[in-house]
Each structure stands twice: as C-alpha cells, then as structure tokens.
N, C-alpha and C positions, 0 to 999 in steps of 0.2 A: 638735578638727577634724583635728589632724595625725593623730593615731590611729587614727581613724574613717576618712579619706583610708587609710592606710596597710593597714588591716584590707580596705576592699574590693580594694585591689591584691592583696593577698594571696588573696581568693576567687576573686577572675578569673583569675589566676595559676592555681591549682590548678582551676578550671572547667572551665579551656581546656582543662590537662593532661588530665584525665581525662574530657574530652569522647571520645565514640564515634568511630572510625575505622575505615578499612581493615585488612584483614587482617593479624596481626602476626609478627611475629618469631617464631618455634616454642621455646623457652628449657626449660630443667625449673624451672630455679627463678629469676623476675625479682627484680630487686631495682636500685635505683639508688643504684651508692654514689659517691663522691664523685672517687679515683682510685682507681686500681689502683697500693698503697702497694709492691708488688711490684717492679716493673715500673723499672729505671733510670733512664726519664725523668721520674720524677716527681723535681724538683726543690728536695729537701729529706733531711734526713737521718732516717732511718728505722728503728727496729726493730720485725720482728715478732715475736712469743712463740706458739708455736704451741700446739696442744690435747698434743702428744706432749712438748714442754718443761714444758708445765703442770704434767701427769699425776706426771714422773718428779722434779718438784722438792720437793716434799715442803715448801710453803711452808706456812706456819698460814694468813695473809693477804693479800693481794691487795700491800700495800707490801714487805712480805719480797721476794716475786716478783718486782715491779720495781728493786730492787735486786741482787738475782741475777742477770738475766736481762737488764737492760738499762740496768744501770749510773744509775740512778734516784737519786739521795741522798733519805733519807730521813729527818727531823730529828723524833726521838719525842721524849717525856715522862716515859713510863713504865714504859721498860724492855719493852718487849715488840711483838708483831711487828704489832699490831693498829693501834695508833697510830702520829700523826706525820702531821707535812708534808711533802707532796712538793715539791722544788727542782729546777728545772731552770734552763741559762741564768746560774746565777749570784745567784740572787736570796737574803735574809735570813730576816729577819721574816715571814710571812704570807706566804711563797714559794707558798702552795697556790694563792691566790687570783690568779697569774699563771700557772694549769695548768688547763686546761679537760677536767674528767673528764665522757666521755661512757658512759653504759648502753644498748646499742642504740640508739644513737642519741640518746637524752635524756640531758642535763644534770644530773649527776648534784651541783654545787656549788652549796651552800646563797645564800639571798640575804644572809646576815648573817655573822661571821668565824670560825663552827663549819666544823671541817673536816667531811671525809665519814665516816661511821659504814663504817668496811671490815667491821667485822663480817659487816654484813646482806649481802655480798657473798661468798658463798660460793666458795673456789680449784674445788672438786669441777664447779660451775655454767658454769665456763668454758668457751669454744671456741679467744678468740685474743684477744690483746692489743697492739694498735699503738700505739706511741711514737712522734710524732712531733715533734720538736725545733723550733723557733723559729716567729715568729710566723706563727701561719693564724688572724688575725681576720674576714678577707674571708669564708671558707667556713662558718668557729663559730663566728664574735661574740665577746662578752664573757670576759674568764678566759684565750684562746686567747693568750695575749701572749707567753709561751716557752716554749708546747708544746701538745699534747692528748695525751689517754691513750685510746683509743679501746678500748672492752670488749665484747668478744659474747659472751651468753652460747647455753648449747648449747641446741639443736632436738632435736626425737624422733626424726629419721628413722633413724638407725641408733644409739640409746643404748642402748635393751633397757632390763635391771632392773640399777643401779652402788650399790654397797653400800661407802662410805669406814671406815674406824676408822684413830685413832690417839691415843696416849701420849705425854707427854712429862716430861721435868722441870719442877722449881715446881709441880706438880697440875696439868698439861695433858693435857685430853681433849676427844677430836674424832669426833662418829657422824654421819654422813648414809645417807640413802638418797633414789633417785629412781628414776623407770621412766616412759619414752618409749618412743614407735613410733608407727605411721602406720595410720589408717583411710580407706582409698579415695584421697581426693587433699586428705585431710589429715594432721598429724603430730601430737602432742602430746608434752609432759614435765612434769610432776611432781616435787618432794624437796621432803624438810625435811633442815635441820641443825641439832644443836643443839653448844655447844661450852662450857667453861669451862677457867677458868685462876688458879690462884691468884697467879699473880706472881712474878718473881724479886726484885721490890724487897716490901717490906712494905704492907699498902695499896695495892697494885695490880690488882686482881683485876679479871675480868674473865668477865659469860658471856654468852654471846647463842643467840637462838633465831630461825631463816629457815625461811621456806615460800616455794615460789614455784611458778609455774605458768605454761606457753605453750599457744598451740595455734595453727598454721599451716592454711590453707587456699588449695591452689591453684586457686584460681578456673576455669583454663584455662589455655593454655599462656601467657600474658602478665599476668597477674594473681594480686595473691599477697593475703590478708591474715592477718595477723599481730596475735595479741594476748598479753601478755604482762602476769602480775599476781606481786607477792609482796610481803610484809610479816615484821615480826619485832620484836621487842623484845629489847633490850642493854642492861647494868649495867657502867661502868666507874668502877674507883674510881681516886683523884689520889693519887700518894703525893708530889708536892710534891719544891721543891729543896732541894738539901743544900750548905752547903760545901764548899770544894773539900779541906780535911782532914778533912770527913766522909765525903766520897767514896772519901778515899785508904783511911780505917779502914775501912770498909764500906760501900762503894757500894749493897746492897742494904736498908739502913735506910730510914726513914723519917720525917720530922720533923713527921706531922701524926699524928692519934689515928684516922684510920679514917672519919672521918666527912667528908671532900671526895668526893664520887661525882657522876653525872648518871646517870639511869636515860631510855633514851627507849623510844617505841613508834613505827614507821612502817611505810607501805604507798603502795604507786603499783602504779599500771595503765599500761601503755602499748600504741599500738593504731597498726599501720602499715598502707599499704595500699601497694603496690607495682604497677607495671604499667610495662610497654615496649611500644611500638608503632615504624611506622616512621620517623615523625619522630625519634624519641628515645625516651627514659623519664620518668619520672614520680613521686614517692613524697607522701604525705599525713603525716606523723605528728603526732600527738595523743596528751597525756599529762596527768596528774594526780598529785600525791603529796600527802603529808602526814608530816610528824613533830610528835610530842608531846614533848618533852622536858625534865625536871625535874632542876633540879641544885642541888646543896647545901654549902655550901663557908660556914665560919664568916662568922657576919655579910653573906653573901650567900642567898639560899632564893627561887629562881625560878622558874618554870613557864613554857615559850615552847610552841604552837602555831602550827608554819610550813604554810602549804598554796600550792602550787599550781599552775598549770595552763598548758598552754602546745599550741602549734598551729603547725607547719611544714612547712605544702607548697614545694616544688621540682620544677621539669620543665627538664628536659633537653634541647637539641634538636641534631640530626646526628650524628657518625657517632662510635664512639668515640676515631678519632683528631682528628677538628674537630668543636667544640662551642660550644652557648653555654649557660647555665644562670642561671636567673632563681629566684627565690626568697624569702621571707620568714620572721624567725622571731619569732613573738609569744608575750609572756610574762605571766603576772600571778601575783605573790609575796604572799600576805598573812601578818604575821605579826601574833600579840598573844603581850603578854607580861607576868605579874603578878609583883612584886618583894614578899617579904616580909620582917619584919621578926626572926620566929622560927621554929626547926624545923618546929615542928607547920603553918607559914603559917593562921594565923588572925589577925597583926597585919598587915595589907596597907603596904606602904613606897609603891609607884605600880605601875603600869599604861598598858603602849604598846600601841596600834593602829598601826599601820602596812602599809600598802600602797606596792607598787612594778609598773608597769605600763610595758613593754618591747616599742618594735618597732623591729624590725632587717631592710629592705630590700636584697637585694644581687645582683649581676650578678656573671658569673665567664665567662671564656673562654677558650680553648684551641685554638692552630693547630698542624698542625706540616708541616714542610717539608721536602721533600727525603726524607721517611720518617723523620730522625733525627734534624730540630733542633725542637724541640718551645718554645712562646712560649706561656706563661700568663700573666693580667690578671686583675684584675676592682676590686671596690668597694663597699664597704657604708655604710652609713650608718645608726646604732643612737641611738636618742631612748629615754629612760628619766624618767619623771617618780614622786616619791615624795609621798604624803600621811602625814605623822608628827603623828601625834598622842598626848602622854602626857601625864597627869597624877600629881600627886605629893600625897603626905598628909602632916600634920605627926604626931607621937604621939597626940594626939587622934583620928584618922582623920579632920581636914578638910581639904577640896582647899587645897594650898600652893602660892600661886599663883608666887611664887619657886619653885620647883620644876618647872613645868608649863610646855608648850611646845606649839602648833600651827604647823604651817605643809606649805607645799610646795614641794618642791625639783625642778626640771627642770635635766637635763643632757643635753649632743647632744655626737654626737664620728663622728667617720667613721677609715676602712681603707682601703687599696690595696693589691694587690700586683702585683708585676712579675717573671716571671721567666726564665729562659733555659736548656734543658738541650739536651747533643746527645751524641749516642752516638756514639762514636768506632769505635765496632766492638759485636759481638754481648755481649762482657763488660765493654766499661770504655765509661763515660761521666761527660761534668763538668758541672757546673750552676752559677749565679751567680742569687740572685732580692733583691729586697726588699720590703719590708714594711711599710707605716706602720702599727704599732701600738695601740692601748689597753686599757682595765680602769677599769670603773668602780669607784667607791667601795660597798662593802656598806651592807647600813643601821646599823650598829651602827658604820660608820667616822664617818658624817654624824650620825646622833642618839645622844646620850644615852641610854642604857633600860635598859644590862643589871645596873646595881647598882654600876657606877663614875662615880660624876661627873666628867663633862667639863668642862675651862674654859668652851667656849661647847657649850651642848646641841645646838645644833642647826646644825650647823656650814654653813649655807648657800653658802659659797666655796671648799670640798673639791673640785675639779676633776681628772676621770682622770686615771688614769697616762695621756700619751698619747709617742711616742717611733718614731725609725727603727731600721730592723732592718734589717743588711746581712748575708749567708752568700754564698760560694763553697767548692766541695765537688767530691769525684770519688769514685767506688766501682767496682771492679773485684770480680767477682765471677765464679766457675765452677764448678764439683763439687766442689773441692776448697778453695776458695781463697775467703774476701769480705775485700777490704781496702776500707776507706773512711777517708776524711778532710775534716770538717767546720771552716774557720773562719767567726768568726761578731763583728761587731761591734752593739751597739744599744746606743745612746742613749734616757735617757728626758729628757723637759723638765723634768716637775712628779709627780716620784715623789713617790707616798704614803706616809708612815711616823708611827710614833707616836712622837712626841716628849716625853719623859716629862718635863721641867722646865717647858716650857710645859702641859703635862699637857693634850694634843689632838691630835688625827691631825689633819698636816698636808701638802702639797706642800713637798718640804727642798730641792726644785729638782732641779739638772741630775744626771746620775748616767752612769757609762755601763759598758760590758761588753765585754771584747774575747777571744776565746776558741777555742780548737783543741778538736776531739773525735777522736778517733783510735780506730778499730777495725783490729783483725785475728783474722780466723775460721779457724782451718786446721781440715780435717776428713777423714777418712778413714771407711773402713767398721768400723774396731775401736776407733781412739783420734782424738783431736783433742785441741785446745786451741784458745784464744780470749783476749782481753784489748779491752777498753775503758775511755779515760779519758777525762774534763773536766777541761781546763786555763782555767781564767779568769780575769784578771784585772777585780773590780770598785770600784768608786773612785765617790767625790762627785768632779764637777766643776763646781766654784761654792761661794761659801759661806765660810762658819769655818770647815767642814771641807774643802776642798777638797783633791784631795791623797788624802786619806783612802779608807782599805778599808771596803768595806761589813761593816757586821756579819753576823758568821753565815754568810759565804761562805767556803768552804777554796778554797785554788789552784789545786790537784787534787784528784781523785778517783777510783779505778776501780778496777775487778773484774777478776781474770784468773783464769782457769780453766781445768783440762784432764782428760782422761777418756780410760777405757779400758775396753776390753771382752776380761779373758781368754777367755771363755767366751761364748756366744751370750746364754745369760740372764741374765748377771752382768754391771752395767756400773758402775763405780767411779771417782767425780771427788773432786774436791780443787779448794777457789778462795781466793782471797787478795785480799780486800775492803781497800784502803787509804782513809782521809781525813787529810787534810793539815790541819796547822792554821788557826785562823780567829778573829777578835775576836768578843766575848761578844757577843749581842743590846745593846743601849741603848748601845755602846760608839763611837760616830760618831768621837769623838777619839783612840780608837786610845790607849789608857793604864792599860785592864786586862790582868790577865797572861791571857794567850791561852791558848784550850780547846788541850787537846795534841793532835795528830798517834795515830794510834791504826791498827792494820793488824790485820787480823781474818780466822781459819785457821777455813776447814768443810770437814766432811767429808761426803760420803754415798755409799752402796751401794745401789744397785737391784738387786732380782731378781723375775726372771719364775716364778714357782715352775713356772705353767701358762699356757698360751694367755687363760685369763679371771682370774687371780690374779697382783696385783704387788705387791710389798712391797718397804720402804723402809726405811732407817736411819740417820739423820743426825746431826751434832753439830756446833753453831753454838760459836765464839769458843773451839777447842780447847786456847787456852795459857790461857782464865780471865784476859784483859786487863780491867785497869779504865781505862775513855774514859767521857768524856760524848758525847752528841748535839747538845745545847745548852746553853747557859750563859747568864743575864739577871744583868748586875750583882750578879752574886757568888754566885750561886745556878744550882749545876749539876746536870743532869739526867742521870745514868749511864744507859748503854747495859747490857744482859743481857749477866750472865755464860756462864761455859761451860753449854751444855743440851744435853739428847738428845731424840731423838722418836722414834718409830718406827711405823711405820703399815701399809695395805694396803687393796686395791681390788680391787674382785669386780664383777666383770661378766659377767652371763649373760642 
C-alpha cells in the first residue's frame, strides 16, 4: 500500500507538470537541473571538470580524471587507472557506496557491493563532470552521504566526426570514434571504443569494448526529449595481494596463476523529457539497465544477472531565484545469482533471487533575500523493501535446507537539509548548511549469496548508515583568482562495516569526521597553477575501539599542479599527487604497521599541431615509487609504476 500510495503521487506529480499551459518561456535548449553548481550561492563545495580539462588530460579512465582534476582519492586493486574506489569525506572500506555516481542523470551505483564498471564509460564521451562534496541526500537519495559525481555525457550539436588513439606502457591501447550533428531541430551522436591493457602488475589485464548512442529533439522552444542508449562488455583480471616484502621486491608480481577474472556484458537506455513553462520547469526521466556478470576466483564460479528500472519525475515551480520543487524517485533492482561449485559451472553450490523495490518522496525549497542571502530546505523520506530468496545444495545437488534462506526485509530512513549562503560581494561569498544523512545497506551487506558464508545469512537488523553532517565554507573567486575553503564535521550513529572475527557486516556504532578542504586556483593567459587538499580526521566514537582511526582513511591528501604555455600550441604541466599514511583495511585497533605515505610526479605535454589535431604525452609516477593503494590485514595492493601514453584527437 505505501508504494502503490507513493507511485500515484509520483504520477500526479509529473501529470500536473506536464499538463498543458500557457505560452512559455522562448529557451534554445530546456532542461531542469537541479542548481546552477556554478553560481557562489550554491551552498556547498564544488568542483567542475570541464569538456576542455577533459580533452587535454589524457586520463585512460574516468577515476584517473577525478583524481587529477579534483583531488578525488582513489583506492584501486589493480594497479591500473580503470579500477578502484572512490572516497570522499573520509570514508574506508566500501567508501564507494557513500558516493552517489550519476550518468545523465541516472544512477549509475549497483544494488549490491560491485563497484561501477568505469570501463564502459568512455573519457572521449564526456561533456563535464561535477563533484560535489558532502551530503545531498534530500535532492539524490541513497549513496549521496559524502558526495555525488555528476557526469554528462556529449550531445551532437557541434561534435562533427572525433577520431581518439592512444599507446601506452604495459600494452595499453586506446581507439574510438563518433560522429554527431543536428537534423532540423534534432541532434544525434554515435562512437564506439574499444581499449586493452595488459597490466603493470602480472594478471591484471584488462579490455573493454563501448557503443553508445543519443538523439535529442527539441520539440519547440520549451520542450526537449532526449534519449540515450549504450552497452559494452569488459574483462578484468584480479592479480590479488602481495606482502609487503613482496611489494618491496616487486610490486608488479603476482601471487595468483591468472585464473581470478570477471568478464561482464551491459546496456541501458535512458529517456528524459524536459519542458519549462511559466510556472516553472518540469523533467520526466526514465531508465533501464542490465548487467550480466561472470566471475571466477578459485573455489568461488558465479554468474550474477542485475536488471533494472527506475522512474523520476520532478517539477519545479517559480522563479529561478524562489522555488519549490516536489518530486519522486522510484526504483526496482532485480538481481539472480547462480554459485558453482567448478570452473566449467555444471556442479551448482546455490542460487539467489532477490529483488529490491525503492521509493523516495521529496520536497526542496529555495528563497533568497535581499538578492544575496540565499536559504535552502527541503526533505525526503526513502522506504526500500527487499524479497531474498536462496537456496543451497549439498554435493549431491539437493536443496540443503541449512543453507537456504527466505524472507523480507523493509527499511525506512529519511533526510533534511538546511542551509545558508550570502554573497558578500560579486566575487567572495560564505555558506554554513546541514544535512541529516543515510545509505542504505546493499543486498549482498544484508544477504548471504555471493559464495562467502555469513554468520547470520540473512541479516534482518542491518540498519543504515544514518548520521549529521555539518559544513561552513567561503569561495572567492575572479579571472584570475578561485580561493575556497571547506570545513566539514559528520557524525554517523550506526556505520556499516564488515567485521571479519564476527564474520558479518554489522552497525560498529558511532563514528565521526571532522575535516578542512582547501583550494587555490591562480590562472593567467599563459601559465597558472593550482593545489587542493583533504585534511580529515576519522575516529570510532564509542566501542572497544573508540579512540581509534578509521581504517583506510589517510589525513591528508591533495594534488597541486602548474602549467605553462611557451608557445600558443604548446601547453606544459607538471602535478604532485601526495597520500599521507593510513591503517590497513580490517585494522579498527590500530596495531598493524601502516600503508606508507607515498607522493607521486606526472608529467604531460599538449600540442595543438592544427585547429582540429591535438596530441598528447604523458608519464604517470616519474620517480618509479613503489606505494600501495590499499592494504587488508597484511596483504597489499601496489599502485602502477612509472608509464607513458601518448595519444591524439581529430576532429573534423
């Protein structure tokens, strides 16, 4: 009934919106987005990544990039730029599942503890990329707990035909092509990519192959729709942890035989509809995906099947400086999962059904005053119910009923925020907001399935991360000049984490965060520089460990960088990536020896040969340091040695 109740508010919501009115606003291109992350009043700290930073960064992957570009930590596996967890905020273990990665608008974080395939995410498909830091649960829902990554990718109206290549060390290669433009008062694009890598570490390869497709049509001058499709399949092999004096011998070894991989295949569509009138604006979106995913890891051989589908109207009403905005977003995750018992999977070990069905109600408003004290609110409230179903076989292939588990799990949690910015003048303004946070549990925190047994399978009392989030901040910014400075304290109650002696993902209690971000941007017409850091301190508070640093968090962190242009076509930077040390993964007592402190030299050279020809040439970790990324009770994961790449982009 709550869903059913919650589903029709969502129709009449978007009924209203795109009910027929009066004559509208004249726009070339509508679209309702959410703020203008531009704009000093918005009350949060912010970076954007633009299509001309994209272009000239010569990233392999979409998490390279935001480590470059906006000081992102990034905690891989595998030595390479493809993988890893994004951390923002402070966070450990599973730091991804507290970053809400959006694709045009959709949700691009799985329902279970698989991070996102950056693969199928092509750098060349880019337009722009926002970072925005601490919690925005109220506007995103779920995941949005300390941060969003917001991703657009490009439209046809001025692409033409973009032809990418590039080389690199380890056996890295990179080809795309696409071709956009506009017919009448539509736009379209087109590319495929395809890419492989053999890996700096041993057994780590990697290749992937993306297709993707859009096609815009502007209705009239207040109406837009938009639909956007693409799909690919990716092979990533595991090459496993090493000791830390097998690191020091040779960080690029590998201690397993080649045979750890997952191979997936996926695809989604997405379909928005867009319109402004004089009340306000309006947006519809509607999406669907699917992943196939097979992975194979000694004594584990699985096959997962995740699909699905989700539905997100919003309308907007008054002016852009006072607003109110109502909205819903509804979700439905199905996954199945078959466990085998041998490579070939013809001895079956069990088999999950599971489903999870997500709706999320929420209001949001915005006055501002005086023209420059700007007062944001609003409030969500997200209900999430799961049906788990697996069963388990003994050697024999019969159902083991010791093994096997039904049931269903309901959880409810709500959001708020509050917050306050005012501009003190046309370049400097300060902000102060909060945020009552959460994050639900995946399905694979709460059930048994994936070929590890849990103390209790099916953990029925797993309850959100749920916690406050306080920031105060100012940013000055001009032609030449962006200084900003973010701090930021949040408390969780009943943080999630895996507890490996109880052998269960549990709530380990209270936690909290207390932390300064500091930017400065100098920029000129020939040369600039830049620097950004994360300073945090994270702690248990409460507990046996109370006291204690969270695992997998460093102190600091940040990127500084600087550039010059001798020459109009020639532009030449140089950046200096530091991570500070940090306790291993599973270390809550704080008594293994700590991953080291590591600071890491790139280079790279732009040149414009021709107005539609640009080439590139870079070289990651120039002194050949050996660091790890992560480290789990004694077993560490090195970061890539020194590499080259060198590439170039043709457009005509």
């Amino acid at each position: 009934m709550l869903f059913r109740s919650l589903f029709i508010t969502g129709l009449l919501v978007s009924a209203s919106a795109f009910a027929g009115t009066n004559a509208a606003i004249i726009i070339s291109a509508p679209r309702l987005d959410d703020l203008d992350l531009m704009d000093l009043s918005v009350a949060a700290d912010v970076t954007v990544i633009d299509r001309a930073a994209i272009e000239r960064s010569g990233a392999a992957a979409i998490p390279q990039l935001l480590e470059q570009e906006a000081n992102v930590l990034i905690r891989g596996a595998g030595g390479n730029a493809s993988d890893g967890q994004i951390s923002m905020r402070g966070f450990g273990d599973n730091s991804h599942l507290r970053v809400l990665v959006l694709v045009d608008g959709h949700k691009a974080n799985r329902p279970d503890l698989g991070g996102i395939d950056w693969q199928t995410l092509p750098v060349s498909n880019l337009e722009k990329i926002e970072v925005i830091r601490g919690g925005q649960n109220v506007l995103y829902g779920n995941h949005a707990l300390s941060g969003v990554i917001k991703i657009t990718t490009k439209r046809g109206e001025d692409a033409g035909l973009q032809i990418n290549g590039a080389v690199g060390s380890f056996g890295y290669y990179s080809g795309s092509a696409s071709y956009g433009g506009t017919l009448g008062d539509a736009d379209f694009i087109g590319g495929l990519q395809h890419t492989t890598y053999d890996g700096y570490r041993e057994n780590s390869a990697m290749e992937s192959t993306t297709a993707h497709a859009s096609a815009g049509w502007y209705m009239n001058d207040t109406d837009a729709l938009t639909l956007r499709v693409s799909g690919g399949k990716s092979y990533l092999q595991f090459s496993g942890p090493l000791t830390y004096q097998q690191m020091q011998d040779d960080p690029s070894q590998s201690r397993n035989l080649g045979d750890e991989y997952s191979e997936s295949w996926s695809g989604e569509a997405r379909l928005l509809y867009e319109t402004e009138r004089e009340w306000g604006a309006a947006r519809m979106n509607v999406g669907a995906n699917f992943i196939h995913r097979e992975n194979s890891i000694p004594g584990i051989y699985n096959q997962n099947n995740i699909q699905g589908f989700s539905l997100a109207p919003r309308a907007r009403f008054g002016s852009d400086e006072n607003f109110w905005m109502a909205g819903i977003d509804l979700f439905y995750d199905q996954l199945d999962q078959e466990n085998y018992r041998d490579p070939a999977r013809t001895i079956i070990r069990s088999e999950a059904d599971i489903n999870r069905l997500t709706a999320a109600p929420y209001l949001f408003a915005q006055r501002t005053f005086l023209e420059k004290t700007v007062l944001n609110g609003g409030v969500r409230y997200e209900y999430a119910t799961s049906d788990n179903d697996y069963v388990g076989y003994d050697f024999l292939g019969a159902v083991d009923p010791s093994q096997s588990y039904n049931g269903r799990v309901g959880k409810q949690g709500w959001a708020a925020e509050l917050s306050i910015s005012q501009e003190l003048s046309d370049r400097w303004a300060v902000f102060a907001g909060y945020d009552r946070v959460y994050r639900y549990p995946t399905l694979d925190e709460v059930a048994s399935y994936q070929g590890f047994p849990l103390a209790d399978p099916l953990n029925e009392n797993l309850d959100p991360d749920t916690g406050n989030n306080f920031e105060i901040g100012t940013t000055y910014k001009d032609r030449t000049w962006r200084v900003s400075l973010t701090g930021f304290y949040l408390t969780l109650d009943n943080e999630i984490a895996f507890d490996d002696v109880a052998n269960l993902n549990r709530n380990i209690g209270a936690t909290r965060r207390v932390g300064i971000e500091p930017e400065l941007v100098w920029k000129k017409e020939r040369y600039g520089a830049s620097t950004r850091w994360t300073f945090v301190d994270a702690r248990f508070d409460g507990g046996a460990d109370s006291g204690n640093q969270v695992p997998l968090v460093p102190w600091a962190y940040g990127v500084t960088s600087a550039w010059i242009k001798p020459v109009s076509r020639v532009r030449l930077s140089a950046s200096y990536t530091f991570v500070s040390e940090q306790n291993q993964g599973n270390d809550e007592a704080n008594i293994l020896r700590k991953i080291e402190a590591y600071g890491l030299v790139g280079l790279r050279a732009n040149f414009t040969a021709m107005d539609s020809l640009n080439l590139y040439v870079s070289v990651h970790n120039l002194l050949d340091e050996i660091y790890a990324t992560s480290a789990y009770s004694g077993g560490y994961y090195p970061g890539s040695g020194r590499s080259f790449r060198m590439g170039l982009t043709w457009v005509y």
